[in-house]
C-alpha positions as CSV (number, residue, x, y, z in Angstrom):
1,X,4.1,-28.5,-0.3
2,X,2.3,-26.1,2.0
3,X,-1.0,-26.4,3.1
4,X,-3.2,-25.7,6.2
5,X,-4.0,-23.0,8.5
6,X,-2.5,-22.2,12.2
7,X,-3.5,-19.9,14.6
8,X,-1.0,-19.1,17.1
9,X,0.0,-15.4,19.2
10,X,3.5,-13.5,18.2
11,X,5.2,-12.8,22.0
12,X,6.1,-9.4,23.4
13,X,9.6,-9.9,21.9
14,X,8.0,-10.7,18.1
15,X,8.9,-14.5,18.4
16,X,6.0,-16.7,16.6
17,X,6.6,-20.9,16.9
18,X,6.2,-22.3,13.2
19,X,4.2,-25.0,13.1
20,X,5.7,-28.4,13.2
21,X,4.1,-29.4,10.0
22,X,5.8,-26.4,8.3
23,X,8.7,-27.0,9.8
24,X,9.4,-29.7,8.3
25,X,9.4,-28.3,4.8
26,X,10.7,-25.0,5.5
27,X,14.3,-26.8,6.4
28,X,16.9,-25.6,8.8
29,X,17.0,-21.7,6.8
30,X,14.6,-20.4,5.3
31,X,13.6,-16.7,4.1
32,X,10.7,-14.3,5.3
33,X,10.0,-10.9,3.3
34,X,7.3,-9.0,2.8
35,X,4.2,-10.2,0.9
36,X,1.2,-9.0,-0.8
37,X,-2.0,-8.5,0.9
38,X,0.1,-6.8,4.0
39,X,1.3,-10.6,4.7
40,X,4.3,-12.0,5.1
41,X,5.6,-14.2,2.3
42,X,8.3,-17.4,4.2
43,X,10.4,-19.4,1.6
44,X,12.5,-22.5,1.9
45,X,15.9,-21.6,1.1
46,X,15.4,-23.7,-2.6
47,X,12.4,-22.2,-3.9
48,X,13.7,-18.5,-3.0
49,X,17.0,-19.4,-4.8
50,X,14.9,-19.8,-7.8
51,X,12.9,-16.5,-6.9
52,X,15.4,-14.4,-6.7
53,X,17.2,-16.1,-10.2
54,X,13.9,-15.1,-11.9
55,X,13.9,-11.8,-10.7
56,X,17.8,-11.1,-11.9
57,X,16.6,-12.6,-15.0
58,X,14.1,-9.9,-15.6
59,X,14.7,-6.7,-17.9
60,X,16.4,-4.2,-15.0
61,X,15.6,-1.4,-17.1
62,X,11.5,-1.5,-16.0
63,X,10.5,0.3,-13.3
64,X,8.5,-1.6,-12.2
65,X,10.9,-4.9,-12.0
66,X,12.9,-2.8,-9.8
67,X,9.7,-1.2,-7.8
68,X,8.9,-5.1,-7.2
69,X,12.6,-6.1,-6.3
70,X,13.8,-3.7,-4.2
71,X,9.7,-4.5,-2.4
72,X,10.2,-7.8,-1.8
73,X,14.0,-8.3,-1.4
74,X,14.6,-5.3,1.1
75,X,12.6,-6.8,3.4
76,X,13.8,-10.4,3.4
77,X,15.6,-11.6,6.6
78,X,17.1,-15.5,7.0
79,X,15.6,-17.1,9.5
80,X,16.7,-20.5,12.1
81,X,14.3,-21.8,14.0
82,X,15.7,-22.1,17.8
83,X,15.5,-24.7,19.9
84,X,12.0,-24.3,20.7
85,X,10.4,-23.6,17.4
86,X,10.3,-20.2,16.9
87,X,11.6,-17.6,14.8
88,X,11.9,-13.9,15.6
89,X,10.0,-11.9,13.3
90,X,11.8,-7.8,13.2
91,X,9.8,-5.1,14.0
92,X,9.5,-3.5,10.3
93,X,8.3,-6.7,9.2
94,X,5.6,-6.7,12.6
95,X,4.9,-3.5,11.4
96,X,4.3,-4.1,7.9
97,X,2.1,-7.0,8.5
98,X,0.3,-4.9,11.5
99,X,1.1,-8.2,13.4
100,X,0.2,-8.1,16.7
101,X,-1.2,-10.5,19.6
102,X,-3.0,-13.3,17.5
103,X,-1.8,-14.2,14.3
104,X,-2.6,-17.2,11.6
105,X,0.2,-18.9,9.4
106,X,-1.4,-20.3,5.9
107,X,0.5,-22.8,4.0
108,X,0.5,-21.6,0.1
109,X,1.9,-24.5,-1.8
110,X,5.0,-22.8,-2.4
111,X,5.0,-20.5,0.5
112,X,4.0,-20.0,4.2
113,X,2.2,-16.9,5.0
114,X,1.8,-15.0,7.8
115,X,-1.2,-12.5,8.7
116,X,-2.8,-10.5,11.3
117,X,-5.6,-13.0,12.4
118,X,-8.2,-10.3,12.3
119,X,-6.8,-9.4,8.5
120,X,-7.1,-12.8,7.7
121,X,-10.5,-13.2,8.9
122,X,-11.7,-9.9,7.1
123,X,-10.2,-11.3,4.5
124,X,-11.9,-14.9,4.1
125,X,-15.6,-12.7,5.2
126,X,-15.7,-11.0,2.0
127,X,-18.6,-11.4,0.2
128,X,-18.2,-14.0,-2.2
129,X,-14.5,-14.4,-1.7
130,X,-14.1,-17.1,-4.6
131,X,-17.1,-16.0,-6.9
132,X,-18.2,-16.8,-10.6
133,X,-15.6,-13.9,-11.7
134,X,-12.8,-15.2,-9.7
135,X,-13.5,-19.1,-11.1
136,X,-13.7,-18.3,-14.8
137,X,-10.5,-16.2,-14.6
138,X,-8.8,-19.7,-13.0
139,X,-10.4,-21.6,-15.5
140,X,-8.7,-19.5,-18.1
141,X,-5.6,-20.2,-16.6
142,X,-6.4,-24.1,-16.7
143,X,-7.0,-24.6,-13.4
């Protein structure tokens, strides 16, 4: 399981070290793609396995399964980590995420992701970023 929050710079040559503590449950291969919120989405090789069985699972003939698919699978690169930690993220991903000097990987339960630090900032400054609304639609779903 993911959890936790890094902050950590992306190099001139778009390499970022992951974490040792994500490391470890990312596994040797793992898969980075595009996310929602202008983030990157990274995946152990298991759990995208199973992603990518539910999406072929699901009724080809809706546009918007194939707006989603062709979203988040066109993007997706396999990844190694080298021998000093990192990973190199391409240049349409950068670009996607707007990632530039300072960045922050968030662990997801299921997923790492990886944002713009200013983004992510922005992001966690909203005004009443979990409020009432937010709450009783989680409750809804049990949680």
């Amino acid at each position: 399981m993911f959890i936790g929050e890094y902050q950590h710079n992306i190099d001139a040559k778009g390499r970022i070290i992951v974490p040792s503590k994500l490391r470890e449950d990312l596994g040797e291969k793992f898969i980075v793609t595009r996310g929602l919120d202008n983030c990157l989405f990274v995946y152990a090789e298991e759990r995208w396995l199973s992603l990518v069985e539910k999406l072929k699972a699901l009724p080809w003939t809706s546009a918007d399964v194939r707006k989603f698919a062709r979203f988040f699978m066109s993007g997706a690169i396999e990844c190694e980590i080298d021998s000093q930690g990192r990973i190199l993220i391409p240049q349409t991903l950068r670009e996607y995420a707007k990632l530039e000097k300072q960045i922050v990987s968030i662990g997801v339960g299921d997923r790492v992701e990886i944002w713009n630090r200013e983004k992510w900032e922005a992001y966690n400054d909203e005004e009443n970023y979990v409020d009432q609304e937010l709450a009783e639609r989680m409750a809804e779903l049990h949680i």
